[in-house]
C-alpha positions as CSV (number, residue, x, y, z in Angstrom):
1,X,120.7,76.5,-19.8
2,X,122.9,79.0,-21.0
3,X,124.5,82.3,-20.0
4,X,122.3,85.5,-21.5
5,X,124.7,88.1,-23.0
6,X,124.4,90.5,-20.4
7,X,124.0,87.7,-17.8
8,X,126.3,87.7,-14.9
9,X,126.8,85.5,-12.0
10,X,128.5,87.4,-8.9
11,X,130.7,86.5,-6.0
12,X,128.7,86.0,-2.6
13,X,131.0,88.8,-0.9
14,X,129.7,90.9,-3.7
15,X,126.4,89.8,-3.4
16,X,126.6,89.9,0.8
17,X,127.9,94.0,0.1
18,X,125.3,94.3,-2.4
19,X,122.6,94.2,0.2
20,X,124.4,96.6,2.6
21,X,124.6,98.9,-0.4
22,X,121.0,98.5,-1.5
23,X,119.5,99.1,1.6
24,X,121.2,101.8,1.9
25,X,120.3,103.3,-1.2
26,X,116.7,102.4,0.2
27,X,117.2,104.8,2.8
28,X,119.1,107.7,0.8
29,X,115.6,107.5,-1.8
30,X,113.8,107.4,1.7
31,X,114.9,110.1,4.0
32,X,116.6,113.0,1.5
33,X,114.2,112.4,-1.6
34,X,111.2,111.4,0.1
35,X,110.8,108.4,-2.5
36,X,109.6,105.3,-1.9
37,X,112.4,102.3,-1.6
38,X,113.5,100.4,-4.9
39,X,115.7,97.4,-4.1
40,X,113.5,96.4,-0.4
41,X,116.6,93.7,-0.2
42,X,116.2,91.3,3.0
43,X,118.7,88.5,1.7
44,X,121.3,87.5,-1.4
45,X,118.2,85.7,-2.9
46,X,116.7,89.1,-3.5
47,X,119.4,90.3,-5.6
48,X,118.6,88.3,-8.7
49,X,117.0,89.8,-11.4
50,X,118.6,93.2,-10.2
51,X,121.1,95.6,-12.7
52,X,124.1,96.3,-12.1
53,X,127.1,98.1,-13.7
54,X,130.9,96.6,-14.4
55,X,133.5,98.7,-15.2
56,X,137.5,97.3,-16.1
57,X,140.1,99.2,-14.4
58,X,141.5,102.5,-16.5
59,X,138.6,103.0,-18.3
60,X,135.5,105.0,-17.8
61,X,132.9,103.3,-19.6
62,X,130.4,101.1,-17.7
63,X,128.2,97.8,-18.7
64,X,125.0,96.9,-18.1
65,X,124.4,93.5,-16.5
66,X,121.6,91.3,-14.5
67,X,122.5,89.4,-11.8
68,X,121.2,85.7,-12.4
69,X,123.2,83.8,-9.5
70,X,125.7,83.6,-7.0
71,X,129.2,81.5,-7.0
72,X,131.5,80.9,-4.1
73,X,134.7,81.8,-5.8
74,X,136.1,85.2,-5.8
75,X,135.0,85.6,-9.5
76,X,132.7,87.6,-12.0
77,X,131.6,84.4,-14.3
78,X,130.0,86.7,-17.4
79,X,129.5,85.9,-21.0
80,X,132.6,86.6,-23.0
81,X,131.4,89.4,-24.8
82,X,130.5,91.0,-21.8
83,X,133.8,91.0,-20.6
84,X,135.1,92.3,-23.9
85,X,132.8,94.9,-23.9
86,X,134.6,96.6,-20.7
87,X,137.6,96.0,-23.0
88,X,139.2,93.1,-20.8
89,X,141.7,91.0,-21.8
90,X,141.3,88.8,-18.6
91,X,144.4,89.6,-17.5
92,X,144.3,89.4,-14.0
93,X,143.2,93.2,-12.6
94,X,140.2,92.8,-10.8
95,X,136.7,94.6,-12.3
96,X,134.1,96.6,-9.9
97,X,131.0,95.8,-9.9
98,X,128.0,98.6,-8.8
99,X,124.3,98.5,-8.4
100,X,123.3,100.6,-11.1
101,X,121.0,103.0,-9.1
102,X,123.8,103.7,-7.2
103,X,125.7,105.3,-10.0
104,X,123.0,107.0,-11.5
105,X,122.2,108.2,-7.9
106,X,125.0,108.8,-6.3
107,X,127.6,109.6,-9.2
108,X,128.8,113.2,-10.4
109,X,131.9,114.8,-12.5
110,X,132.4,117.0,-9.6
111,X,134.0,114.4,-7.0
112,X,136.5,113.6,-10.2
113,X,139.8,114.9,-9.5
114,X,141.2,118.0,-12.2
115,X,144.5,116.1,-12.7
116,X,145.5,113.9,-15.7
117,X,143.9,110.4,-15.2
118,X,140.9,111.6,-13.1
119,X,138.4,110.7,-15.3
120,X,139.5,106.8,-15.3
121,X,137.7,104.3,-13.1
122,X,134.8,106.7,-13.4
123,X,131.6,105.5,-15.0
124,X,131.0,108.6,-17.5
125,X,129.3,106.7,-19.9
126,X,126.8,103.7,-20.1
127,X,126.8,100.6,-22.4
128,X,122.9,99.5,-21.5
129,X,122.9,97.0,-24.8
130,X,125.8,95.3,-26.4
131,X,126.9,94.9,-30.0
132,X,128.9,91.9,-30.4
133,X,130.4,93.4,-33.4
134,X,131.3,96.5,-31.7
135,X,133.9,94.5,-29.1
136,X,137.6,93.7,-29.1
137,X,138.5,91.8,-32.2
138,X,139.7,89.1,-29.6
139,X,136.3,88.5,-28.4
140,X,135.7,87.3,-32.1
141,X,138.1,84.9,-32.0
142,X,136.3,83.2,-28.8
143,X,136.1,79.3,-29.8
144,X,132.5,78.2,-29.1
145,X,132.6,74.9,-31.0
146,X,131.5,71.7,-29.2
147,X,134.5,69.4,-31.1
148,X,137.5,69.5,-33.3
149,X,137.7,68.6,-36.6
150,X,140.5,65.7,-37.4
151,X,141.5,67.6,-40.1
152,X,142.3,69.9,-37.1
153,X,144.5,67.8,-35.1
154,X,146.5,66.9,-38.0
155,X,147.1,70.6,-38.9
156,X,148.8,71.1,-35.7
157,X,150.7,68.2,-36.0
158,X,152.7,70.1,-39.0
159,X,153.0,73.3,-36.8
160,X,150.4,75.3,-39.5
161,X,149.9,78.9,-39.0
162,X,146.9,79.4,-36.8
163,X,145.0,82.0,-39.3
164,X,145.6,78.9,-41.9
165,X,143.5,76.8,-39.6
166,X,141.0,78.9,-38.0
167,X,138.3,78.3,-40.4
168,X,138.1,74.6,-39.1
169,X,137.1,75.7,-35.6
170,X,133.7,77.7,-34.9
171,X,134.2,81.4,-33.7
172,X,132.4,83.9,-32.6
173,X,133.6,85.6,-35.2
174,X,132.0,83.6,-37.9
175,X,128.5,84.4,-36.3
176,X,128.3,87.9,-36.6
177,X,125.5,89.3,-38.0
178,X,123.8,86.5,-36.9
179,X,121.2,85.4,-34.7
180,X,124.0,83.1,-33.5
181,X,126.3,85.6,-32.1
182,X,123.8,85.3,-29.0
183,X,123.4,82.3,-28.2
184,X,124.2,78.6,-29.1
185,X,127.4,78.6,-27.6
186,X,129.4,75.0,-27.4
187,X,132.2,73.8,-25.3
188,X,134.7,71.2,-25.8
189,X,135.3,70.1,-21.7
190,X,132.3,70.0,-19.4
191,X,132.4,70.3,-16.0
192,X,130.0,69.0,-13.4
193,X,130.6,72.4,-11.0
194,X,131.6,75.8,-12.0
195,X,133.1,76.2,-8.6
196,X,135.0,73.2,-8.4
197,X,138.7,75.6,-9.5
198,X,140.3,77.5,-7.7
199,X,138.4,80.3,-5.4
200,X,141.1,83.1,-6.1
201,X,143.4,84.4,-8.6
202,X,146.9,84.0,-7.6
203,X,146.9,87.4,-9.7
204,X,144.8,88.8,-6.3
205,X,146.0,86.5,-3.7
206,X,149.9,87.9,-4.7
207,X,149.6,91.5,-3.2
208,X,153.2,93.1,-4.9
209,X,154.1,92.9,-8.4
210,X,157.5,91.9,-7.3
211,X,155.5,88.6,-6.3
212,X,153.7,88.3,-9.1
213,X,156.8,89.0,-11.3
214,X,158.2,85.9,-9.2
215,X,154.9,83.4,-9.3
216,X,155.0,84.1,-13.2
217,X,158.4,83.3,-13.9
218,X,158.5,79.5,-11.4
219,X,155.2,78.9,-13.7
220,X,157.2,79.9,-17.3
221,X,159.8,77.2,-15.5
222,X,157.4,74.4,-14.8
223,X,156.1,74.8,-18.3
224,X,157.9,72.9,-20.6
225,X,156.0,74.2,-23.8
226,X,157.5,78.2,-22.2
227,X,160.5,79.8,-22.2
228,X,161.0,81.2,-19.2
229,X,164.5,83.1,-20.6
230,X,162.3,84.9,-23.0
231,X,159.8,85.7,-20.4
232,X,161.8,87.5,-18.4
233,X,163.2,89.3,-21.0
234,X,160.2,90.7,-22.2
235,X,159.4,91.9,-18.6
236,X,162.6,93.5,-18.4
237,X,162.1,95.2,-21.4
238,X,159.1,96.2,-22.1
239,X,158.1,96.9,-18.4
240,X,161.3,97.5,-15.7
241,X,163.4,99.4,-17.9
242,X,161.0,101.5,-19.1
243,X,159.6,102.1,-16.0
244,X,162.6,102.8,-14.2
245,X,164.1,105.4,-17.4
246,X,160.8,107.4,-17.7
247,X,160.2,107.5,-13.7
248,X,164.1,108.7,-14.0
249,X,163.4,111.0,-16.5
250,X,159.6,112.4,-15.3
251,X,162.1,113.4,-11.9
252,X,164.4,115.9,-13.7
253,X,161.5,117.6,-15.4
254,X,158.6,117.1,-12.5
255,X,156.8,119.7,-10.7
256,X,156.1,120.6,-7.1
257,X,152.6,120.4,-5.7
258,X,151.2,122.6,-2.1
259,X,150.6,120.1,0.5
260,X,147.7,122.5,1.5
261,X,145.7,123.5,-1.4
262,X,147.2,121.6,-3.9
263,X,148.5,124.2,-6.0
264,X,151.0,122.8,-8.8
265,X,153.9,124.8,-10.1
266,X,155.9,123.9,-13.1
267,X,159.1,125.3,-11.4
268,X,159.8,125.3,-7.8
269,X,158.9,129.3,-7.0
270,X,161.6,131.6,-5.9
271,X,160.1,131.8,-2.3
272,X,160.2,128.1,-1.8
273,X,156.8,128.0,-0.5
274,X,153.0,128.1,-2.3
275,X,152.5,131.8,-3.7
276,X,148.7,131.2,-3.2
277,X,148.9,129.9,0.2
278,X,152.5,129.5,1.8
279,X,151.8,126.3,2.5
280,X,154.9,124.2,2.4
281,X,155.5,122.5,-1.1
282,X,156.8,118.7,-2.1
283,X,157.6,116.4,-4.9
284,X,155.5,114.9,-7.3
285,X,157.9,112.2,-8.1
286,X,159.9,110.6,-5.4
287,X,162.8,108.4,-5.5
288,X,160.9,105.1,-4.8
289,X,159.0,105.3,-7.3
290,X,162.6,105.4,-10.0
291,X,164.3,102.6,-8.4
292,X,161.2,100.0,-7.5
293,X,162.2,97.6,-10.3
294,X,165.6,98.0,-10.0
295,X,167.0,94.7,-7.7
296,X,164.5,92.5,-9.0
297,X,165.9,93.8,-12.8
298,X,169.4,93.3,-11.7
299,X,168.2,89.7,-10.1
300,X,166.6,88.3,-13.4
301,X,169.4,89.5,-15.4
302,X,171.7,87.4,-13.3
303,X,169.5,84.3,-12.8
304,X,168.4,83.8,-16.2
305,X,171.7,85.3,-17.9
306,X,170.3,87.2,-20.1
307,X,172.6,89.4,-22.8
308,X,175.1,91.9,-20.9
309,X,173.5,94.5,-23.2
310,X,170.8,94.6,-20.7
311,X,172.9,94.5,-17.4
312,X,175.1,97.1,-18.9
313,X,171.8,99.5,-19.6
314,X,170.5,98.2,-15.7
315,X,173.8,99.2,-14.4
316,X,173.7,103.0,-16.3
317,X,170.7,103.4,-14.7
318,X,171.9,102.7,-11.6
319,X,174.5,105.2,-11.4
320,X,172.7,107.9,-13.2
321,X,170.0,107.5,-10.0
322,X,173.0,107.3,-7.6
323,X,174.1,110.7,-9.0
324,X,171.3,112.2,-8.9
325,X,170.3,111.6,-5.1
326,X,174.0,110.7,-3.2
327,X,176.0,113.6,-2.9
328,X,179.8,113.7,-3.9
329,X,180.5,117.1,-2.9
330,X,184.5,116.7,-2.3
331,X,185.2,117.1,1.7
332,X,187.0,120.4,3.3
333,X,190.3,119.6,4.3
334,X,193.0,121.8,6.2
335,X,196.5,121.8,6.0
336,X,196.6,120.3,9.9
337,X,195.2,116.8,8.1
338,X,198.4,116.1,5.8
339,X,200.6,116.8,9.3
């Protein structure tokens, strides 16, 4: 038995919602279109066979799937190119899941919001059959062999580039174009129970990113083959710092938005209320949102002592947001203080 392409198998708290939804979409086809029910749902059992859409987080394309069974983790289990095909990297961020009558039904442009980034998580477009050519070039490099080679395990022994040994392992790659890009599959560790793991991502169980900064770097420590140094380096880098100098940056040159109709202005106006409305006007970016990162930046720095270049560029930061917000007006003294 083998997962179908567009096979997936669904958590039961998905499945148990599924039912609420379907019979309410029973009723909605009922009672306002005077049409005859679709799903006619009594249990989780009835869900099989049933379409529904996933869609990855920041995108707004959707994928067709059939529901073929139910698992008791808090996991999609999907073919690989499926998941590719919502462009997932299986990072962590959680997918959604819809019955697809539900967004042809009950989706529209018109509830998107005008604003940059309204149009993502949105299902504006349908994959209804995948190409496995047409997916992320990582998908391609999916091993489906059922054993390694010798000649494999010697390779790795002389620390070989992996694109010089690649060719001695079956990828999904190599079977494109083929019939056996579908199917055919192979594994190298079987498993008696595809539930027998862990029921939740610590990527979900972990609600701040401060925690899952911290759960990240005491795994990089228990792993001996990881450097832990470099891995908080790189999160400095290419995420805290960056985040902090463009949320710093995006606050001298933001603009103000109505808290009635919504109204944004580019400049605050002159009459320091909304022209259209006079409702009362706020920020768009707040001070929170600059400074976050910043202890948990200065607290990696120290801990894993990394180069005082980056400390240095923390501690700029710093007091460029500490000018910005605390005042240092000089204080109005009289004569009667130096008696």
């Amino acid at each position: 038995c083998e997962l179908k392409i567009q096979d997936v198998i669904i958590p039961m708290a998905c499945a148990e919602y599924f039912v609420r939804a379907a019979n309410f979409l029973d009723d909605l086809l009922e009672r306002v279109y005077g049409l005859p029910p679709y799903y006619n749902v009594k249990s989780v059992d009835d869900l099989v066979g049933h379409l529904v859409i996933g869609l990855a987080p920041h995108t707004s394309a959707g994928v067709l799937g059939r529901i073929i069974g139910f698992t008791n983790t808090n996991v999609c289990y999907a073919h690989p190119i499926w998941h590719s095909a919502k462009r997932r990297d299986c990072d962590g961020d959680e997918d959604a899941l819809m019955l697809a009558l539900d967004v042809l039904l009950n989706f529209s442009r018109e509830y998107l919001p005008s604003q940059i980034g309204g149009i993502m998580d949105a299902p504006l477009l349908l994959i209804p059959i995948i190409n496995p050519k047409e997916v992320q070039r990582q998908a391609h490099d999916f091993d489906v062999a059922g054993t390694y080679p010798l000649e494999f395990y010697k390779r790795s022994l002389e620390m070989a580039e992996v694109k010089n040994v690649s060719a001695l392992i079956d990828l999904i790659g190599y079977r494109i174009g083929t019939e056996a890009q579908f199917e055919g599959f192979q594994f190298t560790v079987p498993t008696s129970d595809i539930n027998a793991g862990n029921n939740e991502s610590a990527y979900k169980r972990l609600k701040t990113m401060i925690d899952k900064l911290r759960g990240q770097l005491e795994l990089a420590e228990k792993i001996e083959a990881v450097n832990a140094r470099k891995v908080a380096l790189k999160v400095l880098t290419r995420h805290f710092i960056r985040d902090m100098a463009g949320n710093l940056r995006a606050f001298s040159t933001q603009s103000f938005r109505c808290r009635v109709c919504n109204k944004k202005f580019r400049r605050l106006p002159l009459r320091g209320k909304c022209p259209m409305c006079g409702g009362g006007l706020t920020l768009t970016v707040f001070r929170g949102g600059i400074e976050k990162y910043l202890e948990v930046a200065e607290s990696i720095t120290r801990k894993y002592q990394l180069p005082k270049y980056y400390a240095q560029r923390i501690l700029l930061i710093k007091e460029e947001i500490a000018s910005m917000f605390e005042s240092r007006k000089p204080k109005q003294i009289s004569l009667t203080d130096f008696a």
